[in-house]
N, C-alpha and C positions, 0 to 999 in steps of 0.2 A: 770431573765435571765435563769434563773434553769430549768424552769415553760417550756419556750421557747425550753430551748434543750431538754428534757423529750416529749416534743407534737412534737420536729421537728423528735426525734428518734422512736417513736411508729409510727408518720406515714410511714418513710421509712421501718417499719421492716411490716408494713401490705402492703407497694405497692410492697415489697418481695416475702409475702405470697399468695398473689393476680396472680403476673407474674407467681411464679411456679404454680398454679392452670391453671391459663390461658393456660400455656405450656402442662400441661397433658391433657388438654381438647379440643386442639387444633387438637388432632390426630384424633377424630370424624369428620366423614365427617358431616355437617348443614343437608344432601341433605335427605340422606342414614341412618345418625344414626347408620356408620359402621365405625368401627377404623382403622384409617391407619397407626398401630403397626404391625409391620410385623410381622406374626404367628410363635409359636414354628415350629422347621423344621420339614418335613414330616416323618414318620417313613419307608414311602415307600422308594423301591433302585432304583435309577435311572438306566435304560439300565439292571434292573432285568426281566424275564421274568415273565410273568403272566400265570394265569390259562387260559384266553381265546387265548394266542400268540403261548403258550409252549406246545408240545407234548409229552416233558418227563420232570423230575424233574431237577430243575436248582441248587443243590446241587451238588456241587464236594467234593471226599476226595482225599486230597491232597496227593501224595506219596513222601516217604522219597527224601529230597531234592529239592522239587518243593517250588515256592517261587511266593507270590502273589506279581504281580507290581504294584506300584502306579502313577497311569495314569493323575492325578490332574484335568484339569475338563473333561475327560472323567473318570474319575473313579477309577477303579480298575480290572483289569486281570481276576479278578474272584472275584463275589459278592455275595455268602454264600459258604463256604464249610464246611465240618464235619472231627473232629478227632478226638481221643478218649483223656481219661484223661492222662496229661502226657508229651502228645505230642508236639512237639514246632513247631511254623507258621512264616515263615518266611518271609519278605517285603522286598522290591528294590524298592529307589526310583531311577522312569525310568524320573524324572522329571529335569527339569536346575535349581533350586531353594530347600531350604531346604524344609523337607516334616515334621508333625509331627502330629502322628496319635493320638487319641481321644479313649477309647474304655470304655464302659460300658455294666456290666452285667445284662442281663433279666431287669425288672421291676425295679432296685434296686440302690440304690445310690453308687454301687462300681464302682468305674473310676478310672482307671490310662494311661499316656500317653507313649508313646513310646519316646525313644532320638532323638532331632535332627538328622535326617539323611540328609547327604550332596550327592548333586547327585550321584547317583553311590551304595553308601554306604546301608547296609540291617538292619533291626532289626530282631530280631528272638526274641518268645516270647512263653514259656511252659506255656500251661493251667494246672493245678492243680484241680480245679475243674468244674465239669459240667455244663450247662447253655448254654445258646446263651448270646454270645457277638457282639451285633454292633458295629462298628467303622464305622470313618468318618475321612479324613484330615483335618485336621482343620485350613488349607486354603479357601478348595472348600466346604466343608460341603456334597460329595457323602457320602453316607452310604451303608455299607455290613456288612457281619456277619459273626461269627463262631462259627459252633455248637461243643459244647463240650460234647461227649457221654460216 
C-alpha cells in the first residue's frame, strides 16, 4: 500500500512540474516563435515631443510654486522638467481616484514612491541629489522625468 501511495504521489508532483512548464511555454506563439509576455514598458514618454515634431527643447524649469499635474491616462502637465539640487517638485492629483507615483533614479535601482494622494491632494518632493529621475503613476504606467542639475 506504501509502494501505491509513493508511485500515486511522484506522479502527481511530475503532472505538477509538467502543467507549470506547459504554462511558461504557452506564451510562445507555435506560428512566430514570438512570446506573448508583455515586454518591459517603454522608456519612451508618451505625448513627449521628439527630435523630428519639436522645434525647441521640451525641457521646462519649473518656478518656485509651479506644480506638475497628474493627468492619469493622459499623463502629466509636464513630462521632463530641470531643477537644480535642492529644490522640491510638486504633484496635484487633478485625478477622481487616488494617484501614486513610482520614481527611479538614472540606470540604478534607487526607487521610492510618493504617498497616496487623494484627489485634490499634492506631494512635494526635494531632490538632494543630481540625476534624472523618471516617474510613472502607477496606475497608468505614463512616464516623465526630472532632471536634477
Amino acid at each position: 500500500m506504501k509502494k501505491y501511495f509513493v508511485v500515486i504521489l511522484s506522479l502527481f508532483v511530475l503532472f505538477l512540474v509538467g502543467c507549470q512548464k506547459a504554462a511558461e511555454t504557452a506564451a510562445i506563439d507555435t506560428n512566430t516563435g514570438a512570446s506573448s509576455v508583455p515586454a518591459e514598458p517603454s522608456n519612451s514618454i508618451q505625448g513627449a515631443a521628439t527630435a523630428d515634431s519639436a522645434t525647441e527643447n521640451s525641457v521646462e524649469t519649473l518656478a518656485p510654486g509651479d506644480e506638475i499635474k497628474v493627468l492619469g491616462h493622459d499623463g502629466f502637465s509636464s513630462s521632463e522638467v530641470k531643477v537644480a539640487v535642492g529644490e522640491a517638485v510638486t504633484w496635484k492629483n487633478e485625478m477622481n481616484k487616488v494617484s501614486v507615483l513610482v520614481f527611479k533614479k538614472d540606470d540604478t535601482l534607487v526607487m521610492f514612491n510618493s504617498k497616496n494622494m487623494k484627489p485634490g491632494e499634492t506631494y512635494t518632493h526635494a531632490f538632494s541629489e543630481a540625476g534624472v529621475y523618471s516617474y510613472w503613476d502607477i496606475g497608468f504606467g505614463d512616464k516623465a522625468k526630472v532632471v536634477v542639475e
